[in-house]
Structure formats: C-alpha cells, structure tokens
C-alpha positions as CSV (number, residue, x, y, z in Angstrom):
1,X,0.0,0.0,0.0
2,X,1.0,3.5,-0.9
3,X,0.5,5.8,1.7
4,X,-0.2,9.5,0.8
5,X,0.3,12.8,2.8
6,X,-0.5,16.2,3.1
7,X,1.6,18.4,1.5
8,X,2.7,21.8,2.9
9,X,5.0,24.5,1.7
10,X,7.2,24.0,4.6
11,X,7.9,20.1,3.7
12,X,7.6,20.3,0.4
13,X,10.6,20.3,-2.4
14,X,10.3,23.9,-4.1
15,X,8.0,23.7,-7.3
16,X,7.7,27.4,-8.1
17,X,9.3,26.8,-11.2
18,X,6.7,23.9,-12.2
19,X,3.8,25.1,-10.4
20,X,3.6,28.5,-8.9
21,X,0.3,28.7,-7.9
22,X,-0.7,25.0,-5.9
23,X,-3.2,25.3,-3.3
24,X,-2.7,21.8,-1.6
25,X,-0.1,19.0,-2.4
26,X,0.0,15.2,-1.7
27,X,2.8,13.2,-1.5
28,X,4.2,9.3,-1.3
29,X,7.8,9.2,-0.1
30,X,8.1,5.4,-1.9
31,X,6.0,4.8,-4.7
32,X,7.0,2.0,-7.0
33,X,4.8,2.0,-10.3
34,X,3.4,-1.2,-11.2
35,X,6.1,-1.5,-14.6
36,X,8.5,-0.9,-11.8
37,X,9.8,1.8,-14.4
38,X,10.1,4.1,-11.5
39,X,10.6,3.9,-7.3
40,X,10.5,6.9,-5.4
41,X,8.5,10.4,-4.9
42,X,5.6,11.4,-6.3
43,X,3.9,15.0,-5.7
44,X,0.1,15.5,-6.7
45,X,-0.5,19.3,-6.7
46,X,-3.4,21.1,-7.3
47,X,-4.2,24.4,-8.8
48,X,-7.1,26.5,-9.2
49,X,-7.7,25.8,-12.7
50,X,-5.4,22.1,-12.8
51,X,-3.7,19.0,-11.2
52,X,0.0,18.1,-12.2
53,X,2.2,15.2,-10.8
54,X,5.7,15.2,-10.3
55,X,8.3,12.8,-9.7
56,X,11.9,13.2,-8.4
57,X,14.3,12.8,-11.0
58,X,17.7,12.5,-9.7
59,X,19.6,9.0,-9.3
60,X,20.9,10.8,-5.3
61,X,16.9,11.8,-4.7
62,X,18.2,15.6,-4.3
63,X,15.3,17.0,-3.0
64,X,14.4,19.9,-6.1
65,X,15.3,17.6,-8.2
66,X,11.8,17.4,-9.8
67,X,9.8,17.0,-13.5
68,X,6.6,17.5,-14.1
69,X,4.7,14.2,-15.7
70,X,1.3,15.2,-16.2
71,X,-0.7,18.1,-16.4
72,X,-4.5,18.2,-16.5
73,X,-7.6,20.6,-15.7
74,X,-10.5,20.0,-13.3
75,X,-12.5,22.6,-14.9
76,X,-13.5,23.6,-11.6
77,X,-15.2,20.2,-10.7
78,X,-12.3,19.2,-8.1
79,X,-12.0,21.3,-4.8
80,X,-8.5,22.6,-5.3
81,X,-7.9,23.5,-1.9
82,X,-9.4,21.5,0.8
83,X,-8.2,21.6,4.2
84,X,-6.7,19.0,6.8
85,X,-5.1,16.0,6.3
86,X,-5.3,13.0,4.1
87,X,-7.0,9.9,5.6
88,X,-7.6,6.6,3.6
89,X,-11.3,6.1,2.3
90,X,-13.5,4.0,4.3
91,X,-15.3,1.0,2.6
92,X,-18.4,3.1,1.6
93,X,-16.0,5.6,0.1
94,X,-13.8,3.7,-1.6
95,X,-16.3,1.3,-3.1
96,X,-18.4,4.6,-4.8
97,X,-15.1,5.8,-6.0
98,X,-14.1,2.6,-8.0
99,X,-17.5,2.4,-9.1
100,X,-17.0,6.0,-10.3
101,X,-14.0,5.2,-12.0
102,X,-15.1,2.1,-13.6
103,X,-18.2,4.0,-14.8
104,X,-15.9,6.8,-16.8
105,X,-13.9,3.8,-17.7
106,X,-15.7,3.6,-21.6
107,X,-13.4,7.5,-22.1
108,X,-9.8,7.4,-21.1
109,X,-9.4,6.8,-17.5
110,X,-7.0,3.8,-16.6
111,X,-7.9,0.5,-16.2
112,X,-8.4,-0.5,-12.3
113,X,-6.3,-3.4,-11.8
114,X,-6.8,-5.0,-8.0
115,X,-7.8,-2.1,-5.6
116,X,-6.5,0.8,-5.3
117,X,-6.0,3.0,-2.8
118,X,-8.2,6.3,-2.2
119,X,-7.0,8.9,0.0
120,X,-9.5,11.6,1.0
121,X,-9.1,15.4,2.7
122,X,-12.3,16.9,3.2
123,X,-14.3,16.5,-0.1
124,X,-11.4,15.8,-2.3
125,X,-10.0,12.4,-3.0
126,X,-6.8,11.4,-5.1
127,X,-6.3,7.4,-6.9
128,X,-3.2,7.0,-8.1
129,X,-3.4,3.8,-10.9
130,X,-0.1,2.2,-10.6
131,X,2.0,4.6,-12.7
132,X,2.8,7.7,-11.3
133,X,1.1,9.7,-14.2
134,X,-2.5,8.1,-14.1
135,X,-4.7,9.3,-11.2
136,X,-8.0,10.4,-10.4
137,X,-9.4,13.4,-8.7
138,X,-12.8,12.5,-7.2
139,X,-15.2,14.3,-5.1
140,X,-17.2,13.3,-2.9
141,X,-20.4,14.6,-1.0
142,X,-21.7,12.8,2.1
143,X,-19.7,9.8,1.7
144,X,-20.2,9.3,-2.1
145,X,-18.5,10.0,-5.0
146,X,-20.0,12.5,-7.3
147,X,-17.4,13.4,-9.7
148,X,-14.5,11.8,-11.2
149,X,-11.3,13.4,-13.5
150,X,-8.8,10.8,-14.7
151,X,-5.7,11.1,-16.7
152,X,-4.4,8.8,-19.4
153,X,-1.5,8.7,-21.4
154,X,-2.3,11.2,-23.4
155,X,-1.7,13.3,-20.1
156,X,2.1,11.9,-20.0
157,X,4.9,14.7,-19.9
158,X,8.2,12.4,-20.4
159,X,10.8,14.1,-18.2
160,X,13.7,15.2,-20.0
161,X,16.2,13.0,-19.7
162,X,13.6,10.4,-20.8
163,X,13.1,11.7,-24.1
C-alpha cells in the first residue's frame, strides 16, 4: 500500500518553477509504479484551474530535483484546496469511487487493476493507478462519489532526460 500525505509548503521540495500557484499537495515518499519503471516520490499538486504530478528525477533523490509528468484541468469540478489531512477512504468511500471510476472507464481513464488506494481530505479524494502519471481526482459529497477526472496517457509529460 502507498501511503499518501498532506503536503505543505514547509515540507515540500520547491515547485515554483513547475507550479507556482498549488493550493494543496499530496505526497508518497516510496512509490514503485506497477512496470517498476520508476521507485520513489511522487507529488500530486493542485491548482485552481489544474492538477500536475511530479516525480523526483535525480539518481541521489536531491530534493528539487523534480519533473513535471502530467498536467490536467479540473474545470472547476475538483476542490482545489481543501483543508486537513489525508485519511484513507473508508469501505463506503472507496467502493463509490471505484464504481465512479469504472463508470468513466468507456473515455480514457485507466484500467483498475486490484484495488486501489483512495486517499481523502475533506471532499477531495486522489487514486493514483499504478504509474505515477494516471490518477483520479474525485469528489465526494456525504460519503459518495460525485465526480471523477482521470488522466491517461495522453496526459504523460516524459521528463527530460527520458526523451
């Protein structure tokens, strides 16, 4: 399991450069994607008008050392800065999430494989499915899921030294 955290500016690497303008951050100190392409950070930030995730791109895990690997809006539809800390999603939760997901499945959103994890603060929760660039925003209201933005591939920034 991949545990995510609340971001804040005190903690966090600095992403000015990337993303000047995030309004709350998430972070997993140890993520391994599921092609095991990549092992370490990944930063979900949101914006007023977007999300974008970044990974930490040097072989020593320097702490600035980041690239931006996807970028998408939330037209609005995510609450880009909700307060508190991230818990995981109980039962109830989770299960209208996936359903969520799997719903918006037939347009681009990732395939679920097993069960992932969804980490909630306040109203917003975060997915992340198995590579660091394919997540889902989701809100929720009382408990279920009302609204669901995915990335795909076509979302993928290659960092780069990847190109």
């Amino acid at each position: 399991m991949t545990r995510l955290y609340t971001l804040n500016s005190f903690i966090a690497p600095d992403f000015s450069l990337l993303v000047s303008n995030w309004t709350f951050g998430a972070a997993a100190d140890d993520y391994c994607a599921a092609s095991h392409s990549y092992r370490g950070p990944v930063y979900v930030l949101l914006t007023p008008y977007d999300a974008a995730v970044l990974i930490n791109i040097s072989p020593e895990r320097e702490r600035d050392a980041v690239a931006l690997v996807c970028r998408v809006p939330h037209e609005g539809r995510i609450n880009h800065a909700p307060e508190g800390t991230l818990r995981e999603a109980d039962a109830r939760e989770a299960a209208s999430a996936r359903s969520r997901i799997a719903t918006e499945a037939a347009t681009e959103v990732p395939e679920i494989k097993g069960s992932p994890w969804i980490w909630i603060c306040q109203d917003t929760g975060l997915c992340i499915h198995g590579e660091p660039h394919l997540i889902s925003l989701l809100r929720f209201q009382e408990g279920r899921c009302t609204d669901v933005i995915s990335t795909s591939e076509r979302h993928r920034i290659a960092p780069i030294g990847e190109e």
